[in-house]
N, C-alpha and C positions, 0 to 999 in steps of 0.2 A: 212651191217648187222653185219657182227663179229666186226668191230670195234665197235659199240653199245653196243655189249654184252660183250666187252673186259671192254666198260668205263662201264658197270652198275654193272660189277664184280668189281672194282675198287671203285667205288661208296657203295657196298656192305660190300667191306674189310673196305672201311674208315670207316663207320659205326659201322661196330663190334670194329673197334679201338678205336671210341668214344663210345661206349659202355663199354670196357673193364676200358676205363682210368676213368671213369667216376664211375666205378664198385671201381677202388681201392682207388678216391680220396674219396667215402662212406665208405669204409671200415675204412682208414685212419679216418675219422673225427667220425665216432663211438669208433675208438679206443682212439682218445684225448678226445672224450666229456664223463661228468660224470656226471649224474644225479642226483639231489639232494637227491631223493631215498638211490641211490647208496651211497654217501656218507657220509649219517645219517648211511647207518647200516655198513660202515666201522669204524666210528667213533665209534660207541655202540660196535663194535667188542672190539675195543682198551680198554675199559671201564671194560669190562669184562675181559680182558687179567691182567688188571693191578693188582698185588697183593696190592698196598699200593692205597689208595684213590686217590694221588696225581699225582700217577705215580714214585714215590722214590723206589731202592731196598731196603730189610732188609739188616743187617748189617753182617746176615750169610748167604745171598742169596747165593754166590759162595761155601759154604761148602757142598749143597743139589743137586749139578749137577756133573754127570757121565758122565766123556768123553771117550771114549773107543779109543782114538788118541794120539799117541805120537808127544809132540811139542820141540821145541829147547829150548824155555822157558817159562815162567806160564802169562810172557804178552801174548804172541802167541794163549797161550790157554785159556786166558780173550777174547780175540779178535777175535776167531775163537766162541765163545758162541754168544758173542755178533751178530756178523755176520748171524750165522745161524738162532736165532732168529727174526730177523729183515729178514730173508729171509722167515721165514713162516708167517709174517707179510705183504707178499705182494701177493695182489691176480690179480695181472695183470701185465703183464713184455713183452707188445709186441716188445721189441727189445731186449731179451736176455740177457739184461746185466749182469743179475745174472744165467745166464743156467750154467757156469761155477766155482759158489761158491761151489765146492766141496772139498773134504778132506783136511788135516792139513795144506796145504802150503796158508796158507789165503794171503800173501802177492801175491801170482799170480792171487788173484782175481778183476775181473776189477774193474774198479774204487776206489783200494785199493794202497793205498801208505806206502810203509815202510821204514822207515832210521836208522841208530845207534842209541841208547834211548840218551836222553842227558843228564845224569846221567850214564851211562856205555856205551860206544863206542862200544863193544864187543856184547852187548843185542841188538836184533833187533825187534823193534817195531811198530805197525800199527801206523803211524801219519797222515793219513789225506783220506778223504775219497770224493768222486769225481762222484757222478750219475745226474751229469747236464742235463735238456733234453731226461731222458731215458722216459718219457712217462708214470713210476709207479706207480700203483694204490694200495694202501698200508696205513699202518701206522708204527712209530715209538712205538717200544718198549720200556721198561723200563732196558732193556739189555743194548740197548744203551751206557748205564752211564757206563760200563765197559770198556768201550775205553778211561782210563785216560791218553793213549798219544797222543790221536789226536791233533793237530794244525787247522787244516781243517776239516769244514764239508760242504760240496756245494750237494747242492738234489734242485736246483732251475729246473722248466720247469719238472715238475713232476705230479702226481695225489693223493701226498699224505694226508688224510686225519685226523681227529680229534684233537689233543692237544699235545703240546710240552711236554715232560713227564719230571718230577722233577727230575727225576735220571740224568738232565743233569748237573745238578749244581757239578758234581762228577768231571765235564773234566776241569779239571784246567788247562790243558794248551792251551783252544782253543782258538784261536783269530780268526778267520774267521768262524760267522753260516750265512750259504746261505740255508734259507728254505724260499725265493720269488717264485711266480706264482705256488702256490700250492692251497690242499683247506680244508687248516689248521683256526679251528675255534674257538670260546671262547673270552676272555678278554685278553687285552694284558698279555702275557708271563711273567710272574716275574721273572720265574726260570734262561733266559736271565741274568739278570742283575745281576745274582749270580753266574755267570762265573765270575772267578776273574778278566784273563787277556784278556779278551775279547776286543777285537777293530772293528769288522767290523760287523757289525747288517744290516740284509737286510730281514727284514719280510715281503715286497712288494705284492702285488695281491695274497692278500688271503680273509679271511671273520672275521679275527680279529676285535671285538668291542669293547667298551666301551671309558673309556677315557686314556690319556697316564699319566704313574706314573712322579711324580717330578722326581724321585732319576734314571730316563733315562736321565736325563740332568745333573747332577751330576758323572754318570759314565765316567769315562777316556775311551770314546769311538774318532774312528777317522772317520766311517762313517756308519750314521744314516738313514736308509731308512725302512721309516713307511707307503710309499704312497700305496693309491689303495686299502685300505681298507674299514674300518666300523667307526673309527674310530671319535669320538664325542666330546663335549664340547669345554671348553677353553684351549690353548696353556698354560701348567705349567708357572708361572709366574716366574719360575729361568731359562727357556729357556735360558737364556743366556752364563749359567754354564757350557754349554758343551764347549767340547774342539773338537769338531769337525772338520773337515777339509769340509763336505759334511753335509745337513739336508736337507732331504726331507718328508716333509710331504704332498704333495698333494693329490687332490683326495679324500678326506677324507668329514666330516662334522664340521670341528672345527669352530665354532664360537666365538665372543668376540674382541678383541684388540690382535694386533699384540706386544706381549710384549718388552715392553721397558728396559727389560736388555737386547734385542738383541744387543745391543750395545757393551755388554763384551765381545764379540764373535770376535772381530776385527781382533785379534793378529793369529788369528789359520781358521778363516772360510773361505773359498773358493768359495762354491756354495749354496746358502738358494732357496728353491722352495717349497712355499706357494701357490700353484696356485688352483682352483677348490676347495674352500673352502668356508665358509658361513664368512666369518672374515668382521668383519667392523668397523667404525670409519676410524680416519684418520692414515694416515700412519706417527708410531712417529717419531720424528728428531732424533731419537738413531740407527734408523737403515742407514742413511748415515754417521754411525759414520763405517760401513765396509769398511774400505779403501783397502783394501786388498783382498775381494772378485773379484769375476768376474764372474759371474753370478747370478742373484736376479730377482724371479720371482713371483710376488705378483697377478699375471691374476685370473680374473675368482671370485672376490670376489663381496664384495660389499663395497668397500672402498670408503671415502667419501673426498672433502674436496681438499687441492691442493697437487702441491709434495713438498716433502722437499728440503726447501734451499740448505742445507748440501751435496746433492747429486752433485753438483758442485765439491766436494772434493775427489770424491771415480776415482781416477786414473789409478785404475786398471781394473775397469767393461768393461767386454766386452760384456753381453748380459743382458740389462733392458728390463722388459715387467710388464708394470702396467696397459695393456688394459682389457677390458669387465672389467670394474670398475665404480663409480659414481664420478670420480673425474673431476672440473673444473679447472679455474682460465688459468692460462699461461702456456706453456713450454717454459723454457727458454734456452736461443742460447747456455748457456756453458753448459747445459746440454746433446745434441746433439754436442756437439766439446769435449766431452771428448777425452783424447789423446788415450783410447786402446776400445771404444767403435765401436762394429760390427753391430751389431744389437739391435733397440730399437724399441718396439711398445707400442705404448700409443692411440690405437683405442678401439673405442666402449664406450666411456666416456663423460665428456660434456667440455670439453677445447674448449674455446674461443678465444683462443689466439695463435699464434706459430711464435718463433721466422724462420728470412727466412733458418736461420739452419737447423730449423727439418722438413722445407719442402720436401716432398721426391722428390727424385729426378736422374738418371741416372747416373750425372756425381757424385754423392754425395759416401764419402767411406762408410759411414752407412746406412745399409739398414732398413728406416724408414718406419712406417706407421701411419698414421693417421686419417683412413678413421673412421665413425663411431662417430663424434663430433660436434661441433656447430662452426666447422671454418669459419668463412667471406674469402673476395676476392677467391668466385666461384671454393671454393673446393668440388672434386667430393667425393660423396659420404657420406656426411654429412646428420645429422639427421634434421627432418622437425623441423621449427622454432616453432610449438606450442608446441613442445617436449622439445626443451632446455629452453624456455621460463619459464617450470612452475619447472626446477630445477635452473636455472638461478638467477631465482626471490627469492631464497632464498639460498643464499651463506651460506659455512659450515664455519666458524672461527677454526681454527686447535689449537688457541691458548687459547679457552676456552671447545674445545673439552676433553670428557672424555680420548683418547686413545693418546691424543699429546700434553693436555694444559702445558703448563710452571710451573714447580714446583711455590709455592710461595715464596717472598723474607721472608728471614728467619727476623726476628721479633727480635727487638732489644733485644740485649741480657741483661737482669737483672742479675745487681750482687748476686751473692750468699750470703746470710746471715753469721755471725762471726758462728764459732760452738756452741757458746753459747748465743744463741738469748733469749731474754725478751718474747716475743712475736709466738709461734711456728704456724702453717698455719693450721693445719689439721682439716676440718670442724667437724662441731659439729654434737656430737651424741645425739639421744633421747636423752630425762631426763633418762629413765629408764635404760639405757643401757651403762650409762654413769659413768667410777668407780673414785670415788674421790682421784683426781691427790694428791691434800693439802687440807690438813684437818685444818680447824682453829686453830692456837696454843692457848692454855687455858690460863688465867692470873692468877696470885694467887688470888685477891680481888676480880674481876669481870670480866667475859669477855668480850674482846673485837673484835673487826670483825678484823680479817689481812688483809693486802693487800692482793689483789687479784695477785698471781704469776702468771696467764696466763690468756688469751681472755675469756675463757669461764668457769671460775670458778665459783661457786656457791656462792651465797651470802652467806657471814657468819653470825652466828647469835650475837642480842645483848643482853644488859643487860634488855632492856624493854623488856614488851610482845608486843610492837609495830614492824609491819614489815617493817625490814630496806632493800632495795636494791641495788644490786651492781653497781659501781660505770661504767660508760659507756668502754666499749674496749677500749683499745689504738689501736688496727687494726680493719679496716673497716669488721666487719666480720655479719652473721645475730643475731639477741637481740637474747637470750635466751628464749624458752617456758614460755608458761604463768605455767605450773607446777613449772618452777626452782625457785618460789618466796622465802622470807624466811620464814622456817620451822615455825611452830608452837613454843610458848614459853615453849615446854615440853626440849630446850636443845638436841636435837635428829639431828644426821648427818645427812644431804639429805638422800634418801634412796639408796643405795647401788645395784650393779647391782645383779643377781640370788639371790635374798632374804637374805642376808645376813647381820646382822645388826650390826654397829659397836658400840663399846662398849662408855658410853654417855662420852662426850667431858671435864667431870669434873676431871675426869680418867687419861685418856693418850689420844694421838689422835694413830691411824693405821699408822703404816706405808706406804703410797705408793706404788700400787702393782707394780711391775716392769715389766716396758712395755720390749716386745717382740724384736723386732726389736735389733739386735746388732748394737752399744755395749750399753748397759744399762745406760739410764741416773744414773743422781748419787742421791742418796737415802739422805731425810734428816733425822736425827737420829732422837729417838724420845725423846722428850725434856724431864726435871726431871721436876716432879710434882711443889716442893716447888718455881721454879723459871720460872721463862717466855721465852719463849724459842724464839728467832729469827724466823722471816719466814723461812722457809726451803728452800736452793739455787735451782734454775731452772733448770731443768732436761737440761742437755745438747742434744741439736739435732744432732742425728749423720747424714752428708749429705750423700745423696747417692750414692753407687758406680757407677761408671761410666757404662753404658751398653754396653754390651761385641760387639767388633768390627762386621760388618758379616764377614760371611764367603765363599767366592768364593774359586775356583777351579785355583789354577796357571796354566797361558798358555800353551797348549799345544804345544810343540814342534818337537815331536815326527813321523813323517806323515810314518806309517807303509806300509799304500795300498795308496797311491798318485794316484788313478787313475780317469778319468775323468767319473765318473757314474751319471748318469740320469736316472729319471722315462720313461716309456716308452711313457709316453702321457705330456708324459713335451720336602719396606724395612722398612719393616717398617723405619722408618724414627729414625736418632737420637733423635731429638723431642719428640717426642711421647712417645718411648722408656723411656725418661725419668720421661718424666709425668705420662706413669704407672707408673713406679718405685715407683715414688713419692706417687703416694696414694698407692699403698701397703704395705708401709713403712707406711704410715699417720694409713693404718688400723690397723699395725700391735702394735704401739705405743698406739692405741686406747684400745687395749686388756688389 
């Protein structure tokens, strides 16, 4: 009987012990969780705090604060404002980390790093700040921007709330912002991009929307992590601009094509992870231009179409994953024999084919999979035949695909014309709008029609009241309006473009207005009355400048933070270019 009452004492205790643990792991998960309630009106908090719409200080913000503290010097006492303000900015701090942000010694405050200034060795300054994981339920102030000597700011694993405030574009010497797994909201962050020396960007599991700016892949960053957001549209099409070491965007909603400058990324990228996104078409042949990568993770899309050849050449990949895709056709054996290749999966697709390389397998150094396809010879796991059948039945061509087709072959090149061409291209305008290049030169006796100096001169007039017309183009171009016939026998110039009437042809003829376009063809004088004057020489065509080279970003060399990070769930054309040019110049000459 006591031993009974011994165990159901025992029985009792275990109870209240799983009651108790059970009591703090609720307390614990109330205290991490925030409710969307909750963090609309921390966010409206912020909003209201902020003196400038944007979140920027004024520029005599520091002149209107009273510190009743004496500091060692006036950064100490920028950084002890800043500080405290950002301390009544937070309305939850279950692990204390700030219980000890108290009086002037700001450097003894946790998560506060101080060193020599680099600009005076003797001055000692806040540079970097460190509340990774405290659990704080908060917002960033506009004080903030007072900390122009940080290096560091890391606040990831926190609960802070609303918008990156403008005043941060003030820390000019930060290279590391770590505000990931917070519940920081709006469009992406501009203010980012306007840290000058900025390198490490990690805006990860927040609720960040809209689309990502171009001039994010333009900045001299060294690693880029956008994943686990809101994040929408198409991937910037200078994606390739960055000089990154790391780009993760998954997680996200970006749909479109996988941009095909990824290719300029070769010399500097390391790890690309596109996974869990809406992206489709096929995958372009520029992205096994990353030879230098070792890691590329395209999963979870809707990619279409087979893999690229080129991927045979990327030597250094140690982890491919192109599975939950819609891709068919083969894997091929040197795919699977890459030399530093660890892991590759290509499941959940419709591949038809697999060399006996990528068959998985025990003894095999890569650990492959493939389950999830339309493989023959009695692979497990493969999808039912009426499934691959009705994507099968119509194969993707990658090489007339929108997102991989082959540039075209450039088009034989036609000579340039001499500068001073007979003949100039520029299509014809209205009659009305059309201002008379040459004017028919007068004869003393009678007049006679000139030659026509270019394609689409107007017929001159004659000595009859019969109407004469001009003689056919020497370049294939289209006839002239039934308007451009010749004038009436009243002697009167074609009509002139904004109503302006030139004085009659007995006279003198006008001069030739001068086309727009530099440099000005050449003007023919205007001939003396008494004597006949030569056709007037042909305006010379000035060819067009060349269009300006683009413009890329030189390789990045640089690898600040080389460190192996992961999400956690992980030309225009010369052509063309010219061809505007060239009607713009046609227009401008038309003027």
């Amino acid at each position: 009987m006591e031993a009974a009452v011994v165990r159901l004492r025992r029985c009792r205790n275990g109870s209240l012990v799983l009651v108790y643990l059970a009591a703090i792991l609720l307390a614990a998960t109330a205290a991490a969780a925030l409710s969307d309630a909750e963090a609309s009106d921390i966010a409206r908090r912020q909003l209201l705090s902020l003196r400038e719409g944007d979140g920027d200080l004024p520029d005599d913000f520091e002149f209107d604060i009273h510190v009743d503290v004496t500091f060692a010097n006036e950064r100490l006492r920028r950084a002890y404002v800043a500080l405290q303000a950002w301390r009544r900015a937070m309305y939850s701090d279950p692990k204390n980390f700030t219980g000890g942000w108290v009086g002037a010694d700001v450097c003894s405050y946790f998560g506060v790093t101080c060193v020599p200034a680099l600009d005076d060795a003797n001055t000692t300054v806040v540079a970097g700040i460190d509340l990774n994981g405290g659990d704080i339920a908060g917002y960033l102030p506009a004080e903030l921007g007072m900390l122009t000597d940080i290096a560091f700011f890391h606040i990831n694993s926190n609960r802070f709330c609303g918008i990156i405030p403008k005043s941060f574009s003030r820390l000019t010497l930060l290279h590391e912002l770590d505000v990931s797994n917070n519940r920081f909201v709006g469009g992406f962050p501009d203010v980012v991009l306007q840290i000058p020396v900025l390198k490490y960007l990690d805006l990860r599991f927040n609720d960040f929307d809209g689309t990502l700016p171009p001039h994010l892949f333009d900045k001299d960053l060294d690693a880029i992590f956008v994943n686990s957001n809101r994040f929408v549209g198409f991937i910037p099409e200078n994606f390739g601009n960055s000089t990154a070491t790391v780009v993760v965007l998954a997680n996200n909603a970006f749909i479109g094509c996988i941009p095909r400058s990824v290719g300029r990324m070769a010399d500097t990228l390391d790890e690309l992870m596109l996974l869990n996104n809406r992206l489709d078409g096929c995958i372009p042949p520029e992205l096994a231009e990353l030879v230098n990568s070792t890691v590329v993770d395209v999963s979870g899309n809707a990619l279409v179409g087979t893999l690229p050849e080129g991927l045979v050449n990327m030597i250094r990949l140690e982890q491919l994953d192109v599975s939950r895709n819609q891709l068919a056709g083969a894997v091929a054996e040197n795919v699977c024999k890459l030399p530093a290749l660890a892991n590759f999966s290509f499941a959940h697709n419709f591949f038809s084919v697999e060399a006996e390389a990528c068959v998985p397998s025990e003894d095999s150094p890569v650990a492959l999979d493939d389950s999830g396809n339309c493989l023959d010879g009695g692979r497990p796991g493969q999808k039912p035949l009426p499934e691959c059948a009705l994507v099968l039945a119509h194969p993707v061509d990658c090489r007339t695909n929108v997102c991989s087709k082959m540039p075209a072959p450039p088009a034989k090149k036609v000579p340039r014309p001499p500068d001073v061409s007979p003949h100039p291209l520029p299509p014809a305008p209205s009659p009305e709008n059309q201002p008379p290049k040459k004017s028919p030169a007068p004869q003393p006796v009678s007049p006679q029609p000139s030659p026509p100096p270019s394609v689409k001169s107007p017929p001159a007039p004659a000595p009859a009241p019969a109407p004469i017309s001009s003689p056919p183009p020497l370049i294939k171009s289209p006839p002239p309006p039934v308007p451009v016939s010749s004038p009436p026998p009243l002697l009167k110039s074609p009509p002139p473009p904004v109503s302006m009437s030139l004085p009659p042809p007995s006279v003198k003829s006008p001069p030739p207005l001068p086309p727009r376009s530099p440099p000005a063809p050449v003007k023919s004088p205007p001939p003396p009355p008494p004597v006949s004057s030569p056709p007037p020489p042909v305006p010379v065509r000035s060819p067009p400048p060349p269009p300006p080279s683009p413009i890329s970003s030189p390789p990045h060399h640089h690898h600040l933070h080389r460190r192996h990070l992961r999400s956690s769930s992980c030309h225009q054309s010369w052509r063309s270019s010219m061809r505007r040019h060239r009607r713009l110049c046609s227009k401008d000459t038309k003027r």
